[in-house]
C-alpha positions in Angstrom: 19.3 23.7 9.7 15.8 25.3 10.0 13.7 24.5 12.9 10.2 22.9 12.4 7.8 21.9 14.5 4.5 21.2 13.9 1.8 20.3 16.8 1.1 16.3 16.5 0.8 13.2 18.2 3.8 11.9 20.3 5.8 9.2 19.5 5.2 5.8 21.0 8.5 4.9 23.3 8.6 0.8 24.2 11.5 -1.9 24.3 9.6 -5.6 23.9 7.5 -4.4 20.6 5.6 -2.1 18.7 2.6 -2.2 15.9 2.2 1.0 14.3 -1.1 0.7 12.0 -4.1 2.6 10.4 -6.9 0.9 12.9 -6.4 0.8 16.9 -8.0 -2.5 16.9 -5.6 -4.1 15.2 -2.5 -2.5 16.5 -4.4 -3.8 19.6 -4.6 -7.5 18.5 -0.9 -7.8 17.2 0.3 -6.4 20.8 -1.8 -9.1 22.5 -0.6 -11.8 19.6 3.0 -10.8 20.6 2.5 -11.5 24.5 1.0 -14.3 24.1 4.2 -15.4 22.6 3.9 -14.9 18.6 6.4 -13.0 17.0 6.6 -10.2 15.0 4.9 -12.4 11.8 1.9 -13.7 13.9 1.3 -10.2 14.9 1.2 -8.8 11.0 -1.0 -11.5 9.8 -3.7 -11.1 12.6 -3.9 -7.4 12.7 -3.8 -7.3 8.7 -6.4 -9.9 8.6 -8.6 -8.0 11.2 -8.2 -4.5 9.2 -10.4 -6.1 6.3 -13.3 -5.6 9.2 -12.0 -2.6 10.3 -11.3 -1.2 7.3 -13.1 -3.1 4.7 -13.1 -0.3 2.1 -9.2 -0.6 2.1 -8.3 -4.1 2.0 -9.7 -7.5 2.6 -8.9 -11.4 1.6 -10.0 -10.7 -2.1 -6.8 -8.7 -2.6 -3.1 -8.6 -2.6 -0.2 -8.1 -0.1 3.3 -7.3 -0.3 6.4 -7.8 2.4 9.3 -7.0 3.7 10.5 -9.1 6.4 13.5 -8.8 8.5 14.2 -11.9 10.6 16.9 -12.3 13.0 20.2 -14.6 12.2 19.1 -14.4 8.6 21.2 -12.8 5.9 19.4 -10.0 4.3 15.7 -9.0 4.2 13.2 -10.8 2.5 10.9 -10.0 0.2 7.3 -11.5 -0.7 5.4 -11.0 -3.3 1.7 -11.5 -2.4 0.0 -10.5 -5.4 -2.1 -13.0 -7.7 -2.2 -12.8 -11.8 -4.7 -11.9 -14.1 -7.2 -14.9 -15.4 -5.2 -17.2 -17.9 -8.2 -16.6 -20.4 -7.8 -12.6 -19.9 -7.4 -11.0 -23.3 -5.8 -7.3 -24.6 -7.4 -8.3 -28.0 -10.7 -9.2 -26.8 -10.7 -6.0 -24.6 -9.3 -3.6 -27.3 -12.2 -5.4 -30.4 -14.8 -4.7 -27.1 -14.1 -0.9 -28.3 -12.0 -0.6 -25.0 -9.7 1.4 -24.7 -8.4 0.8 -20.8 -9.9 -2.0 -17.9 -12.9 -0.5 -16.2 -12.2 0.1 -13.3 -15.6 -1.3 -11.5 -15.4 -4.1 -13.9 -15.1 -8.1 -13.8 -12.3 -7.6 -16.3 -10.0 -5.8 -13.5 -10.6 -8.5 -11.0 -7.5 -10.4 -10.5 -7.0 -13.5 -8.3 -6.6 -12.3 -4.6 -2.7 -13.3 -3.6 -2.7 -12.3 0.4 -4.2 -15.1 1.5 -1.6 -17.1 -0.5 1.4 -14.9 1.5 -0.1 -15.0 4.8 0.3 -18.6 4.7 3.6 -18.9 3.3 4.6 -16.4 5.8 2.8 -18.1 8.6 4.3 -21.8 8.0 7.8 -20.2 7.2 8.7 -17.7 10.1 5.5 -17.5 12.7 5.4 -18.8 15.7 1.9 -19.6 16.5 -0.8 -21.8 14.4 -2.6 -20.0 12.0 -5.9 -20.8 13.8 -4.6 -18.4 17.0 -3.3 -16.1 14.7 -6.7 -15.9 13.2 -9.3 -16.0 16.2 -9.1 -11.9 16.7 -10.1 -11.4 13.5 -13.0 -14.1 13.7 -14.1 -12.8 16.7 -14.6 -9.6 15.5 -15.7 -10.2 12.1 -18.6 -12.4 14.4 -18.8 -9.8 17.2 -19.0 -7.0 15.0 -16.8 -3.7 14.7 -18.0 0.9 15.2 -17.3 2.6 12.1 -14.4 4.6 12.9 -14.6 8.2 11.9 -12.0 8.3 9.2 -13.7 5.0 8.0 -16.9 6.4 8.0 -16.0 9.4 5.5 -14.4 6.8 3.3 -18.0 4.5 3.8 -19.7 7.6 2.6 -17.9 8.9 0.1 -17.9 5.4 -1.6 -21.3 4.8 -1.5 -22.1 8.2 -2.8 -19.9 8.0 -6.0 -21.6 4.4 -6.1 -18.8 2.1 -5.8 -20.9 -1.2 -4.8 -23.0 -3.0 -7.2 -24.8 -6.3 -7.0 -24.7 -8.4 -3.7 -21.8 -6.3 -3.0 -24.5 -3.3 -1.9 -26.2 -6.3 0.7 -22.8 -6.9 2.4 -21.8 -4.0 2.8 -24.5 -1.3 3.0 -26.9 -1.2 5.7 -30.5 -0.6 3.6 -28.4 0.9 0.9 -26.8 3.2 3.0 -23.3 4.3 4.2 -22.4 2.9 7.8 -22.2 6.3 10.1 -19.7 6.5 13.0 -20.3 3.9 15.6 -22.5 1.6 13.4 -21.1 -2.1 13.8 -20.0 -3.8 10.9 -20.7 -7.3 11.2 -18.9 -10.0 8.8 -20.2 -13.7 9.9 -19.4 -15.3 6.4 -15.9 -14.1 6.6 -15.8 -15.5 9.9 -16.8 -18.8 8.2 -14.2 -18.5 5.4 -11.0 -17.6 8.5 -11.8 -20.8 10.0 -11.6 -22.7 6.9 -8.2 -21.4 6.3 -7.4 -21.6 10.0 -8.1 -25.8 9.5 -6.8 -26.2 5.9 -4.1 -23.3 5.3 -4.3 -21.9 1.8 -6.9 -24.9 0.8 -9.6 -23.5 2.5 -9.8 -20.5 0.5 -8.2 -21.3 -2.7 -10.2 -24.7 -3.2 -13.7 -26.0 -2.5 -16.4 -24.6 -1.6 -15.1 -20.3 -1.2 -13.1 -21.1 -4.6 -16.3 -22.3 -6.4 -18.6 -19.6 -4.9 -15.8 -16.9 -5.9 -15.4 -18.4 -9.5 -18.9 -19.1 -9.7 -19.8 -15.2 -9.0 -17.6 -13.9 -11.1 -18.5 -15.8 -14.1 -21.9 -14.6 -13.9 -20.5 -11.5 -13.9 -19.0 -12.3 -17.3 -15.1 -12.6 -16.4 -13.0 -15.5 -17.7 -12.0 -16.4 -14.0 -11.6 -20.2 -13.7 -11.2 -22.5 -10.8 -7.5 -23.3 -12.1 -6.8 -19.9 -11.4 -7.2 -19.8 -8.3 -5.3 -23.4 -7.7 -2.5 -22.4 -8.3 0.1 -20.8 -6.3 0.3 -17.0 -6.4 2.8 -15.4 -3.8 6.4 -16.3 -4.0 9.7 -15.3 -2.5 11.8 -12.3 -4.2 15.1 -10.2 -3.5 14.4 -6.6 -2.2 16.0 -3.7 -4.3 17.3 -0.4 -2.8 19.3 2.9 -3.6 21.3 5.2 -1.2 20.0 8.4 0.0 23.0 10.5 2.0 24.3 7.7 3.2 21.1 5.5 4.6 20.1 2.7 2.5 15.8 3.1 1.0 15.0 -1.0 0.7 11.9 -1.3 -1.8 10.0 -4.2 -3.2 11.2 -5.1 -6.8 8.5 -4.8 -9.6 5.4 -5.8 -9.9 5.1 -3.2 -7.2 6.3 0.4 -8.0 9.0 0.5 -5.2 12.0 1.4 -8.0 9.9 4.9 -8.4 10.6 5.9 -5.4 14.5 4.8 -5.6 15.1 6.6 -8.9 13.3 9.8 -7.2 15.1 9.8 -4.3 18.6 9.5 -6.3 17.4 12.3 -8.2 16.8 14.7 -5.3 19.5 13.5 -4.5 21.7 16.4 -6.6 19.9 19.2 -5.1 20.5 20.6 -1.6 17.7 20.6 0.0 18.6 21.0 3.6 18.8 25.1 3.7 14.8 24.8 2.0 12.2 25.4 3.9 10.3 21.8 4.3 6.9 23.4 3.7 7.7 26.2 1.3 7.8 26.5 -2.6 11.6 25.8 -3.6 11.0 22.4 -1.9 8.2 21.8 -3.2 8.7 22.2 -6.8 12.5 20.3 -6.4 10.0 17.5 -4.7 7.2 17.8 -7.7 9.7 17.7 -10.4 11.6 14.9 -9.4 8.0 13.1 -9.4 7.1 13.9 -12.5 10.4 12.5 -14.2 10.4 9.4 -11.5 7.0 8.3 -11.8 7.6 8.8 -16.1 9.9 6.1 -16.1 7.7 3.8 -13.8 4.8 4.4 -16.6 7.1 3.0 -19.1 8.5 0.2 -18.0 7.1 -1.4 -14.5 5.4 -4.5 -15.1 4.9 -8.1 -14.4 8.3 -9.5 -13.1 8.9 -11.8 -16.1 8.3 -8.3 -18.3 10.2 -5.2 -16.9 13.4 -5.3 -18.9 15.0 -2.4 -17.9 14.9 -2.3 -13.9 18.6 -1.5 -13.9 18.0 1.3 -15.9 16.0 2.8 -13.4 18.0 2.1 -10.1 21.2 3.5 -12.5 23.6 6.3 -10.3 23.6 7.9 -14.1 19.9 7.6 -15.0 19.5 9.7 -11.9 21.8 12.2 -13.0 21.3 13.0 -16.0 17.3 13.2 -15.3 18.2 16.0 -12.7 19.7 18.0 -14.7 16.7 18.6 -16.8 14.8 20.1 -13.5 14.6 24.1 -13.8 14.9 25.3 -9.9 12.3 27.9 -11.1 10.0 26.3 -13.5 7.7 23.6 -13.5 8.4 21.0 -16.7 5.7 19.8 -18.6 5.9 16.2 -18.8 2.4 14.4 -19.7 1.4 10.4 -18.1 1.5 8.5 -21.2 0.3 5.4 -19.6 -3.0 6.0 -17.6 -2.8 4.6 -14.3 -5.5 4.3 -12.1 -5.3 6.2 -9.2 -6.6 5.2 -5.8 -6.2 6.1 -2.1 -7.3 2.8 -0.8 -4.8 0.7 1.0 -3.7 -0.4 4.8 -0.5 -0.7 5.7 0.9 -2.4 9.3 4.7 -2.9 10.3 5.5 -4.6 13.4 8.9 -5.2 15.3 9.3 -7.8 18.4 11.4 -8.1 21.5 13.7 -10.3 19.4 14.3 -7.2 16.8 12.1 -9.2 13.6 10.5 -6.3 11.9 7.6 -6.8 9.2 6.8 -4.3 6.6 3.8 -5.1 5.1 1.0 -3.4 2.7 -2.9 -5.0 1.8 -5.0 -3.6 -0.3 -8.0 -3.9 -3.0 -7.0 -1.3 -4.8 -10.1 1.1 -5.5 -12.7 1.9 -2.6 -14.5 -1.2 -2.2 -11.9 -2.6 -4.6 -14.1 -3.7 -7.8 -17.4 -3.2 -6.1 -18.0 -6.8 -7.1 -18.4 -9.5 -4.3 -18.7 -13.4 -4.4 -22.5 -14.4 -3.9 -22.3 -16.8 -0.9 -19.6 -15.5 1.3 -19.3 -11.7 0.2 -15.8 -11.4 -0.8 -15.0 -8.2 -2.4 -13.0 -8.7 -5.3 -10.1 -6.0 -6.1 -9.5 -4.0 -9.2 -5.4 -4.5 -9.3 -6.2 -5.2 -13.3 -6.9 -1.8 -14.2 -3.6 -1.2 -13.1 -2.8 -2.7 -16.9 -2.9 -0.9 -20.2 -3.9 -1.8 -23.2 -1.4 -0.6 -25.6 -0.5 -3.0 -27.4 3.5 -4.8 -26.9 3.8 -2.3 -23.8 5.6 -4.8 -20.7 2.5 -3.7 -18.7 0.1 -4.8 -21.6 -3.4 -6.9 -19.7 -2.7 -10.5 -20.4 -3.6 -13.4 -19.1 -1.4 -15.0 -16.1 0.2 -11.7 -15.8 0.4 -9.5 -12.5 -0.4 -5.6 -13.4 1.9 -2.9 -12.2 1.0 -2.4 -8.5 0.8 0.9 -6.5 1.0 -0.7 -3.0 5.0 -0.6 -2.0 6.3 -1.6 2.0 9.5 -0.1 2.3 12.8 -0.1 5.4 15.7 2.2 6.0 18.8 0.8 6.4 21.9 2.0 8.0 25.1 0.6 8.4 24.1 -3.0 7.5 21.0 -3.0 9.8 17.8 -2.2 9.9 16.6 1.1 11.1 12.7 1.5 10.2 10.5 -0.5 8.9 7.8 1.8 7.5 5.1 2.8 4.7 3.4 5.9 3.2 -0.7 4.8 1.8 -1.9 6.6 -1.1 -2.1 4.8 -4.0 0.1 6.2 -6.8 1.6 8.8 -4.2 3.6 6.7 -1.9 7.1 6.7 -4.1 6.3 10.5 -3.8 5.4 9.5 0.1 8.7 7.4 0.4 10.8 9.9 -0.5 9.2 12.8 1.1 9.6 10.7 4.3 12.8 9.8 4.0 14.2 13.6 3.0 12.0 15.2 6.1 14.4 13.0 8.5 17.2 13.3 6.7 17.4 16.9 5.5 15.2 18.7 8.0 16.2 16.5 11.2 12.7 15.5 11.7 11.5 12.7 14.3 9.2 10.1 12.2 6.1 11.4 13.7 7.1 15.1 13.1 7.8 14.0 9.3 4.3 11.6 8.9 2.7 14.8 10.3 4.5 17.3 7.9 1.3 18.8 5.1 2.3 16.8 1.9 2.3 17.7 -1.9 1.8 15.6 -5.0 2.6 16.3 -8.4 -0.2 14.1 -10.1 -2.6 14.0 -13.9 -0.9 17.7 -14.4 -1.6 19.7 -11.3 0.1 20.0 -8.1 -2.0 18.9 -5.2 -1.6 20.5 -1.5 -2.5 19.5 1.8 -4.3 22.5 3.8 -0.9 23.0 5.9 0.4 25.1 2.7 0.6 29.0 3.8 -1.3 31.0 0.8 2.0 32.8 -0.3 3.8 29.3 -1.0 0.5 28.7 -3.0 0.9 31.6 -4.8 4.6 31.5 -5.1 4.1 27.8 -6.6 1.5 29.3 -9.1 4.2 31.6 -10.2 6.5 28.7 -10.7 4.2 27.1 -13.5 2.3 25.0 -11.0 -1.3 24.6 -11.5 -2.4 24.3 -7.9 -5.0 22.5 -6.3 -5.9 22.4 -2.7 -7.0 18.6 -1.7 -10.2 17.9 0.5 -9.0 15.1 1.6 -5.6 14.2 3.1 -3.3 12.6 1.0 -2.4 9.0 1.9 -1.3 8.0 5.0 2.1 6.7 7.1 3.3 4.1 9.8 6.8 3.5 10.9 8.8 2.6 14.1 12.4 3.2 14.6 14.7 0.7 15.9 17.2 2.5 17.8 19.6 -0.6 18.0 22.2 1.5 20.6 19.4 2.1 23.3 17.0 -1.1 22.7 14.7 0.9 22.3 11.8 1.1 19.9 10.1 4.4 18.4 6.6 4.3 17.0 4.9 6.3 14.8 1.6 6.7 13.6 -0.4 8.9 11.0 -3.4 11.4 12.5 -4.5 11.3 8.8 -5.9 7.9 9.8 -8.0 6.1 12.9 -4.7 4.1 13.6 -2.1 4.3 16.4 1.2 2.7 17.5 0.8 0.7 20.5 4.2 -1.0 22.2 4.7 -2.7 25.5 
């Protein structure tokens, strides 16, 4: 096997628990939550509640959430789905006779009800340990207190409000005189503050009812959206099974559709006909096998991942023989041609946190708002940023991912765990909107068919087949550009990095735990 090694941060060591996440603060919090006796759950919520201060470009309470959970003495890993449906009076008809042709993306129509809030409830009355009002102080402290703009959160600030993201009262909330926070401004979020502790006294009440439900369906129909206050009453997260596929022998667990999770399955099973081990990890015959793969995994997610009550042919994808016979129509020397037919909305806005305790629970868990700033829209009293997970619908007509009132869209935002053996190796996730199947896999094949360490393969330069090109991370030596050019690839090198990754290993043998932490990102792990 070939040796690599690239310079990187060092793995976090600890035995009683680890957070690995994209902010210190909030890895920070969920260490302190742990020692002051909350488990690996109480820990999640408050450090993924506190990123939408940190990180309020990424995520926040007007967006979605999905988990995996491993708890101890339970059979199997859970799954929840924390993301909330279109408006019942949402229309494809009235969208398509509009002259549209897809959601806006910075529109009321994309908004969709925000289904975290729901989840971290659930999750909080089912498995946590402490009250959802300790869980929750951090995060109102800070949001009070105030939180610098850290530097990879800054760039993101900037970039946003350049390509001029926020609109409305969103542009009051959260630009300072109509300008980007810079590096070490504080971000102050009293009004969320306000709406933590209503939720801290009444559980999902306080957000979903009175007086934050009627001042975030009163904003949006202003706005023009169909959003009504029955929406929002009703429940939106519920309790699912988990999917998964082998890769040489260690198990990938995914989160079943709406999410995209069965992308990343069908690639992997894919790659998994091709010997990859003698490849270089960072040259060109790994990279096409990688892009190609993509390109015929992320085809099949286009056509049928939807809604859970509408993607019909899940076993299709997760098939041994679906795999198959897609791999052999990849040419070891030529890129294929294969065109999105469904448009999807691509996005590199998303946090993701896992968490494991003394007691061995381990929490996967992704939050986002889709877009930067999610729809740019926010709710006129309390400032809520509303995501965009609707333009993550078509609308082509009878297609299972068709907008449509009640529905959930197709979802980019995926947690993921290895498995070995029965039990549960690494809970872990790869940011980036519609690369992290692409990040999954990549992942999981730099362990296991280059022998790297999870920090060695977060730190690895990453490529995305994506829209027609091939996108590279800077780390790509010219001649594998050029040799990839050769190939059929049309090559572009990205600005920025693409997505990000967390993960800690559970090494059950030593009891010991292994965190790991992306440098693409402000975050860390932090154990004790």
């Amino acid at each position: 096997m070939r040796e690599f090694h690239l310079p990187g941060r060092s793995p976090v060591y600890a035995t009683n628990g680890i957070c690995a996440t994209s902010h210190p603060l909030a890895a920070q919090v969920a260490v302190q939550i742990l020692n002051r006796g909350g488990n690996a759950v109480d820990a999640a919520i408050a450090a993924g509640i506190l990123l939408g201060v940190c990180e309020p470009h990424m995520t926040g309470i007007g967006g979605d959430c999905f988990v995996l959970l491993d708890a101890p003495n339970q059979k199997g890993i859970i799954a929840l789905n924390g993301s909330g449906r279109a408006p019942a009076g949402l229309s494809a008809d009235t969208l398509r006779n509009d002259g549209l042709t897809r959601i806006p993306e910075r529109s009321v129509h994309a908004v969709t009800i925000p289904g975290a809030v729901d989840a971290f409830c659930i999750l909080s009355e089912d498995w946590g340990q402490l009250s959802l009002a300790e869980t929750l102080a951090p995060a109102i402290h800070y949001a009070e207190t105030g939180v610098p703009a850290a530097p990879r959160v800054a760039l993101d600030w900037a970039n946003a409000a350049r390509e001029g993201n926020l609109s409305g009262v969103a542009r009051d909330f959260y630009l300072h005189n109509g300008a980007a926070l810079q590096v070490g401004d504080i971000f102050r979020a009293p009004k969320q503050a306000e709406i933590l502790r209503m939720i801290a006294q009444k559980g999902r009440a306080g957000f979903y009812e009175g007086t934050v439900a009627e001042d975030m369906v009163t904003s949006l129909k202003a706005l023009g959206g169909t959003h009504e206050r029955d929406d929002f009453a009703q429940p939106q997260a519920f309790y699912t099974d988990p999917i998964y596929g082998t890769y040489k022998g260690i198990d990938l667990v995914e989160h079943p559709p709406n999410g995209q999770g069965a992308t990343a399955i069908l690639m992997a099973k894919i790659l998994s006909h091709f010997d990859l081990t003698d490849l270089d990890p960072v040259g060109a015959d790994r990279a096409h096998l990688e892009a190609e793969a993509a390109k015929l995994a992320y085809d099949a997610r286009n056509r049928y991942i939807a809604d859970p009550d509408n993607t019909t042919r899940l076993s299709h994808m997760l098939s041994d023989d679906t795999a198959e016979k897609l791999a052999t129509l990849i040419d070891p020397r030529r890129a294929r041609d294969i065109p999105n037919r469904i448009s999807d909305a691509v996005h590199r806005d998303t946090v993701y946190l896992t968490v494991v305790d003394r007691d061995r629970m381990a929490v996967s868990l992704i939050y986002s708002i889709f877009h930067a700033f999610g729809s740019g829209l926010a709710s006129d009293k309390f400032g809520i940023l509303f995501q965009n997970r609707g333009a993550g619908f078509n609308l082509t007509p009878g297609h299972p991912n068709e907008a449509g009132g009640n529905k959930r869209p197709m979802h980019t935002i995926i947690p993921g765990m290895l498995r070995e053996n029965g039990q549960v190796t690494m809970p872990f996730g790869v940011m980036g909107g519609a690369y992290q199947p692409n990040g999954h896999v990549r992942f999981l094949s730099n362990m296991v068919d280059f022998g790297m360490d999870a920090q060695t393969a977060i730190d690895t330069p990453r490529c995305f087949a994506d829209q027609g090109v091939l996108r590279l991370e800077r780390g790509y030596h010219p001649e594998v550009q050029a040799q990839l050019a050769g190939m059929g690839h049309k090559i572009i090198l990205t600005e920025a990095p693409i997505g990000g990754g967390q993960a800690i290993r559970i090494d059950h043998q030593r009891g010991i735990l292994i965190g790991a932490s992306d440098p693409r990102k402000d975050g860390c792990a932090i154990g004790y």
